[in-house]
C-alpha positions as CSV (number, residue, x, y, z in Angstrom):
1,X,5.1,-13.3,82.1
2,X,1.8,-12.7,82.9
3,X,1.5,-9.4,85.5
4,X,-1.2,-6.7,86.9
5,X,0.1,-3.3,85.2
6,X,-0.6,0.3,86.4
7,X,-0.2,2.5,83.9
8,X,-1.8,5.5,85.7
9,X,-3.1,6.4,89.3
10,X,-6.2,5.5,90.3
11,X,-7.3,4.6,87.0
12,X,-7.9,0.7,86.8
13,X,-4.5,-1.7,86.2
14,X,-5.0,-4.2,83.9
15,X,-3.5,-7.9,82.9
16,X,-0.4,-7.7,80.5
17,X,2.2,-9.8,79.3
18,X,5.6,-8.1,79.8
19,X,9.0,-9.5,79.5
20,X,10.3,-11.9,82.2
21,X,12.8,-10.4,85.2
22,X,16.5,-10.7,85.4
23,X,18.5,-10.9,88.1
24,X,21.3,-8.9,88.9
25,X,24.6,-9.9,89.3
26,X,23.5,-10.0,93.5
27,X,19.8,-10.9,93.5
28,X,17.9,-13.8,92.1
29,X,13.9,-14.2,90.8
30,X,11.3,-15.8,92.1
31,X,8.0,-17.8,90.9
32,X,5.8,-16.0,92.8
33,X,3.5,-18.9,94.5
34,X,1.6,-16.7,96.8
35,X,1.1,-12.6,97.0
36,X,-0.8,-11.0,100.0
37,X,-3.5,-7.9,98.5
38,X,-2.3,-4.9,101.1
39,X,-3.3,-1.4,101.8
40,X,0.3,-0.4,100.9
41,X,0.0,-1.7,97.5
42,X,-4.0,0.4,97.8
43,X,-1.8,3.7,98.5
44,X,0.9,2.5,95.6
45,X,-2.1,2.1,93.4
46,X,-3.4,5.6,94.2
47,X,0.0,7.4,93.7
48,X,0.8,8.4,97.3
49,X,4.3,6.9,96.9
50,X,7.1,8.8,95.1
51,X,9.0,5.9,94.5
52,X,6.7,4.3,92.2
53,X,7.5,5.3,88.6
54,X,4.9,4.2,86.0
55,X,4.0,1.6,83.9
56,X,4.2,-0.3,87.3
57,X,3.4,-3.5,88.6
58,X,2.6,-3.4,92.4
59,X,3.0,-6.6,95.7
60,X,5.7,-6.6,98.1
61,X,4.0,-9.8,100.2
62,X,5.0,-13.1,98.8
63,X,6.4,-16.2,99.0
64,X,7.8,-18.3,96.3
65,X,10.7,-20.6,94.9
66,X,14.1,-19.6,93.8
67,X,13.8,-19.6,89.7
68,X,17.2,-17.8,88.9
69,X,20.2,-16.7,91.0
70,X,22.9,-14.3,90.3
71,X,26.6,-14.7,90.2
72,X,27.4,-13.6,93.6
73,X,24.7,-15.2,95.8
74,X,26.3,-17.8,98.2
75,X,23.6,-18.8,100.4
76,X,20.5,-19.4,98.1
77,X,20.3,-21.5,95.2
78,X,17.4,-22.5,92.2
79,X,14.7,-24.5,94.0
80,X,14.9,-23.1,97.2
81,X,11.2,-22.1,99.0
82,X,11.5,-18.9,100.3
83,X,9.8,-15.6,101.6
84,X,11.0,-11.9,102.3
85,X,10.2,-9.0,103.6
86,X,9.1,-5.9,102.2
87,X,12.0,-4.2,102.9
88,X,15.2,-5.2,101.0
89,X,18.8,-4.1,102.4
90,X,21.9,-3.2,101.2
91,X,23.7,-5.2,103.8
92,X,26.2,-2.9,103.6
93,X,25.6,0.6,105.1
94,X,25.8,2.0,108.7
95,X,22.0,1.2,109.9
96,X,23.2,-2.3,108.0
97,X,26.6,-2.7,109.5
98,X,24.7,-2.1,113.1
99,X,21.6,-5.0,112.4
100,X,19.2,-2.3,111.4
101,X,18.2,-3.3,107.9
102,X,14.8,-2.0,108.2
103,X,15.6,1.6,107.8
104,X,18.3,0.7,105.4
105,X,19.1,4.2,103.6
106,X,20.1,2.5,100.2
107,X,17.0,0.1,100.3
108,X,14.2,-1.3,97.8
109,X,11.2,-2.7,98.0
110,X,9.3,-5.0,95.7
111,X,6.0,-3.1,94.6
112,X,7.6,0.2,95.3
113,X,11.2,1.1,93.7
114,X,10.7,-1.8,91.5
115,X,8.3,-4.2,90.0
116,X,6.7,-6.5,92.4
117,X,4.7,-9.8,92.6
118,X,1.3,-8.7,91.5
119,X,3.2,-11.2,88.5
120,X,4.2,-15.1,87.8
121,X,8.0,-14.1,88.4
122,X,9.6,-11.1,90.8
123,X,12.8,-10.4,91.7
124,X,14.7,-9.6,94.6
125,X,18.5,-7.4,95.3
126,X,20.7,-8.3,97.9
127,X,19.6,-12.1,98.5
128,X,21.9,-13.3,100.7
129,X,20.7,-10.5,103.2
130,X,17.1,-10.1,102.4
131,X,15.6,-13.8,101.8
132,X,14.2,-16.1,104.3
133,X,14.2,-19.6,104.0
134,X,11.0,-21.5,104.5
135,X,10.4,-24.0,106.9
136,X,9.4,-27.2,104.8
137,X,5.8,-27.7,106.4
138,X,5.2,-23.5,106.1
139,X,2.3,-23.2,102.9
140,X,3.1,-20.2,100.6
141,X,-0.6,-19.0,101.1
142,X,1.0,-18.2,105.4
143,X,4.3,-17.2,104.5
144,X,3.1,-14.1,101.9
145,X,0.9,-13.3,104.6
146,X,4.4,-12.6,106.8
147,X,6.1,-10.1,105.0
148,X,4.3,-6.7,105.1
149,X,1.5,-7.1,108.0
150,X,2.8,-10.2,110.4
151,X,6.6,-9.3,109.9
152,X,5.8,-5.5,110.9
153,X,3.4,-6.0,113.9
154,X,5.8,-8.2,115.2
155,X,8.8,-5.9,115.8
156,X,6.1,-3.1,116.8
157,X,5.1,-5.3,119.4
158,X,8.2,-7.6,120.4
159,X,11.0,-5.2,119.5
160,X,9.4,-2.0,119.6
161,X,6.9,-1.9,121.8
162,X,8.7,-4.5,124.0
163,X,5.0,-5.9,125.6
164,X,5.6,-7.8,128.5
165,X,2.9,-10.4,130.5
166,X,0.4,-8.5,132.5
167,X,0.4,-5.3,130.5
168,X,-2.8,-3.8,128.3
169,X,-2.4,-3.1,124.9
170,X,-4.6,-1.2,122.7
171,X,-4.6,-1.7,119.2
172,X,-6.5,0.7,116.6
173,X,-7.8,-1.0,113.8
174,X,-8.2,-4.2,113.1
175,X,-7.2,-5.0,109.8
176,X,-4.1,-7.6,108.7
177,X,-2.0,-5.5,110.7
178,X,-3.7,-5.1,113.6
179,X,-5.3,-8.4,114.0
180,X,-1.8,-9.7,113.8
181,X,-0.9,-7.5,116.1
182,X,-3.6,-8.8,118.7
183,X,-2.3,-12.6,118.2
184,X,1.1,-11.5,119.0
185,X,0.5,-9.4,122.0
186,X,-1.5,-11.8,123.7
187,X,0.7,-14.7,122.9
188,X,3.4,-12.9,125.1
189,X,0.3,-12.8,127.8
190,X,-0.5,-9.5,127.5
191,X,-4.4,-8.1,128.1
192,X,-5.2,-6.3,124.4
193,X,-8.0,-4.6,123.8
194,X,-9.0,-4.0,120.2
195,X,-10.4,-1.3,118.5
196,X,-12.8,-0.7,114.8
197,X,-15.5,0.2,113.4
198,X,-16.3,-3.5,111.8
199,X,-18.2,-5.8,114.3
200,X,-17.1,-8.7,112.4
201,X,-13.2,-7.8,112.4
202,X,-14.0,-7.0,116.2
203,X,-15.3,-10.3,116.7
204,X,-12.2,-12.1,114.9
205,X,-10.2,-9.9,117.1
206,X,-11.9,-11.6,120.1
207,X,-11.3,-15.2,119.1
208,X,-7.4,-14.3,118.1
209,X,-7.4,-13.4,122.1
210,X,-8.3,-9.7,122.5
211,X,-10.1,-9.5,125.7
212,X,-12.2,-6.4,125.0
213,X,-13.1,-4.7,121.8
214,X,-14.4,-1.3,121.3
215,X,-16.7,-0.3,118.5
216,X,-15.6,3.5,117.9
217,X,-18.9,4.2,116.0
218,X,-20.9,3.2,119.5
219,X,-19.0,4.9,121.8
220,X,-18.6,9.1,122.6
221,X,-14.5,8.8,123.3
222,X,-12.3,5.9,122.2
223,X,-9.5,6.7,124.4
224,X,-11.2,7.8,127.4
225,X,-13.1,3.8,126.6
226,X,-9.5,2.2,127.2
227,X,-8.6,4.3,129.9
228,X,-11.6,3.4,131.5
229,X,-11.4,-0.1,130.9
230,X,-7.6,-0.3,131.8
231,X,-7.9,1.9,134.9
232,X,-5.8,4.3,133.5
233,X,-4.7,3.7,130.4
234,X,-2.6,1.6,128.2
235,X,0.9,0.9,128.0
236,X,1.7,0.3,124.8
237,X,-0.9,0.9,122.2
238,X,-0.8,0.9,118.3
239,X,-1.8,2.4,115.4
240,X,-2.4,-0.1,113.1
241,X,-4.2,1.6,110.5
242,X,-2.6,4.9,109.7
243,X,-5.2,7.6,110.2
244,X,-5.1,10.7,111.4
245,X,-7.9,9.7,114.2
246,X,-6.1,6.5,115.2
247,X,-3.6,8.2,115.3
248,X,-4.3,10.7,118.4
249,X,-6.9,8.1,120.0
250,X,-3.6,5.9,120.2
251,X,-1.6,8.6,122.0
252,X,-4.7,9.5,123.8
253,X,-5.0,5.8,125.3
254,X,-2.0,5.6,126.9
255,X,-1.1,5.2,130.8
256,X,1.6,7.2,132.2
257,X,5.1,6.4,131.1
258,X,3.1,4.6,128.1
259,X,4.0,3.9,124.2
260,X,2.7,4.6,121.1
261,X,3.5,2.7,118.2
262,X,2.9,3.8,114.5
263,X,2.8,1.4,112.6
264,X,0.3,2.6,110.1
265,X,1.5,4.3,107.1
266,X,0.1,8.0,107.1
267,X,0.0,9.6,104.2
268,X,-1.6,11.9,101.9
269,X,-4.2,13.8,103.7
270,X,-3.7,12.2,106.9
271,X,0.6,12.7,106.7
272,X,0.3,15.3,109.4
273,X,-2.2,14.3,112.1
274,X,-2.9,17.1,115.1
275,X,-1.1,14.9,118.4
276,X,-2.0,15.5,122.5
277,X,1.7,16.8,122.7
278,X,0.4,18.7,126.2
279,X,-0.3,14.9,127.4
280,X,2.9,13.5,125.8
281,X,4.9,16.2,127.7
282,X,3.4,15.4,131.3
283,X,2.9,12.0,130.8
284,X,6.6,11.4,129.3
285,X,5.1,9.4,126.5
286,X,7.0,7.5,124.1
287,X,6.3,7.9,120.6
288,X,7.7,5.7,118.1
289,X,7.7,4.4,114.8
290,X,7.7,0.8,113.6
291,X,9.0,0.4,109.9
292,X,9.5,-3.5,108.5
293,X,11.7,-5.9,109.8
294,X,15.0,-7.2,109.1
295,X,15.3,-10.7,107.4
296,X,17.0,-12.5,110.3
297,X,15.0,-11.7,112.8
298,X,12.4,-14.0,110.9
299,X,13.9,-16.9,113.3
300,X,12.0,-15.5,116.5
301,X,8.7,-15.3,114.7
302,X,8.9,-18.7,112.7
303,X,10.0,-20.9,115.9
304,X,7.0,-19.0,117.8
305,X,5.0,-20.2,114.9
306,X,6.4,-23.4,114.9
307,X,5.6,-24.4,118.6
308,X,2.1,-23.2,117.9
309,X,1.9,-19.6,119.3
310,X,1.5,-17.9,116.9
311,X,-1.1,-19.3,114.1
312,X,-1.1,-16.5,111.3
313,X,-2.8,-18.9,108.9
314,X,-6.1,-18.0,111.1
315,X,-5.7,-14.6,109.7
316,X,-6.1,-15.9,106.1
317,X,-9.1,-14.7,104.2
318,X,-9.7,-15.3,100.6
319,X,-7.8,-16.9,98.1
320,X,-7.9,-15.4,94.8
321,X,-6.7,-15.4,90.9
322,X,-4.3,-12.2,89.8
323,X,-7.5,-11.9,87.5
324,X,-9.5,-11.2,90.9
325,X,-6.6,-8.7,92.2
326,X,-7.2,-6.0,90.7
327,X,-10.9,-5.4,92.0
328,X,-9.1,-6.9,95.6
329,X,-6.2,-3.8,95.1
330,X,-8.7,-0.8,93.8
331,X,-11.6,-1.4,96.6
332,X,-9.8,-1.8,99.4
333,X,-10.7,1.5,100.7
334,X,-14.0,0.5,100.4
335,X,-14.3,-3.0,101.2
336,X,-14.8,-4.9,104.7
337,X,-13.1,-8.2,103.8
338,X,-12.1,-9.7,107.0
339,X,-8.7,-11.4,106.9
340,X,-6.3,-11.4,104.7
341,X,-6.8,-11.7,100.8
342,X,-4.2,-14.2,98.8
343,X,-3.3,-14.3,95.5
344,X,-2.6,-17.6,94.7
345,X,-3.7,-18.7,90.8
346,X,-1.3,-17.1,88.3
């Protein structure tokens, strides 16, 4: 099969032929029909995840249909459409046994611990656990967009951050995870204010239903901004970018009693940002982390999808050839692409 191959960090992955997937005896593989480009799969690229041995071929976002299926796999078969997120369980382990596959201990991850979908075929462990069925009118080009970005701000905002009508929510950083962040907060009628330093993300931001945006390059203080604008602060408000500035503006923003969310990764130089623990102490803030999310609660987020509120598709950027992926993967530390980039020619 044809596949985007890393064969050292930060130095540019090229297109190889390498030999098709097998599944084991519990997993099946996938035609990959659709593969989201993702600042994970940037901080794979640039070697800030131990679990990535090299030669190595990176995507953990798709969507596809069922090409193979192993032995023991009961609910899937060849043929099926389906999607998955970027988290694989064990379906068997404590956090398992108690519904909390997303911090699985025994887990994998496509495009991490093993080869991904930045490739025609992929394969995934633990199917009858980890796949999602797709509804028949859901496009593959929406449902890869799901599985890293959509999947994850959803259980930071629903689950996690457990927004309610009426509250404000801040939301730092504006790119696939934070803009689906914003369409998901205010669909459960809450008053979000979003925060970059693109105008053009802050505008999309706006028409998904943030009611104020905040340009931190044009303003002294970002969090003293939302607590201005809120009349005191936020009550739940994310990091959806994973830096080290987000990061304390985020805990910064909040309201008494308030939340913070993490939701995006920090790593390398920004793995150990300085926090407002002075303010987290009299405040009584909640700081908490938002990692994935487990296959089956896809049904929440697909029937809000399917009644019409929530549109991810309006968060779809670019479609592009693997060919085009590998200037998509290596720039995106660089680039301002707004929306989300899709691999769909193969």
């Amino acid at each position: 099969m044809k596949a985007v191959v890393i064969e050292q960090f930060s130095s540019l992955p090229t297109i190889q032929n390498v030999a098709d997937p097998t599944p084991k005896s519990h997993g099946v593989v996938i035609k990959v029909e659709a593969t989201g480009v993702c600042r994970s799969d940037w901080h794979c690229w640039q070697g800030h995840d131990t679990d990535v041995v090299l030669p190595h071929v990176p995507g953990h976002e798709f969507a596809g249909v069922i090409a193979e299926v192993g032995k023991d796999v009961t609910r899937f078969k060849v043929g099926d459409r389906v999607t998955v997120p970027f988290i694989n369980a064990c379906g068997g382990c404590p956090e398992c046994n108690s519904g909390n596959h997303q911090v699985c201990g025994n887990q994998t991850q496509p495009g991490f611990t093993h080869w991904g979908s930045f490739a025609e075929y992929t394969t995934v462990d633990q199917a009858d656990v980890n796949l999602v069925a797709m509804p028949e009118d859901l496009e593959f080009t929406t449902a890869a967009s799901l599985g890293c970005r959509f999947a994850t701000s959803f259980r930071a905002v629903v689950d996690q951050g457990k927004v309610s009508a009426g509250q404000w929510v801040a939301v730092h950083g504006c790119g696939g995870v934070g803009l689906s962040a914003v369409m998901i907060a205010q669909s459960l009628g809450a008053n979000v204010i979003a925060i970059d330093i693109d105008q053009g993300k802050l505008e999309l931001a706006k028409s998904l239903g943030a009611v104020a945006t905040i340009n931190a390059n044009q303003v002294a203080d970002v969090a003293e901004a939302v607590v201005e604008m809120t009349k005191g602060g936020a009550h739940v408000s994310l990091d959806a970018l994973g830096h080290s500035i987000t990061a304390f503006n985020s805990v910064k923003s909040l309201r008494k009693l308030g939340k913070h969310i993490q939701v995006g990764l920090l790593l390398a130089d920004h793995a150990a940002p300085p926090m407002p623990m002075a303010k987290v102490i009299a405040d009584e803030l909640e700081i908490i982390g938002s990692h994935g999310m487990q296959a089956y609660r896809y049904d929440a987020m697909l029937s809000m999808m399917l009644s019409g509120k929530l549109t991810p598709q309006k968060l779809l950027g670019r479609t592009i050839s693997l060919e085009q992926s590998i200037e998509a993967l290596t720039t995106m530390d660089t680039a301002s692409a707004t929306g989300v980039t899709i691999v769909t020619e193969f």
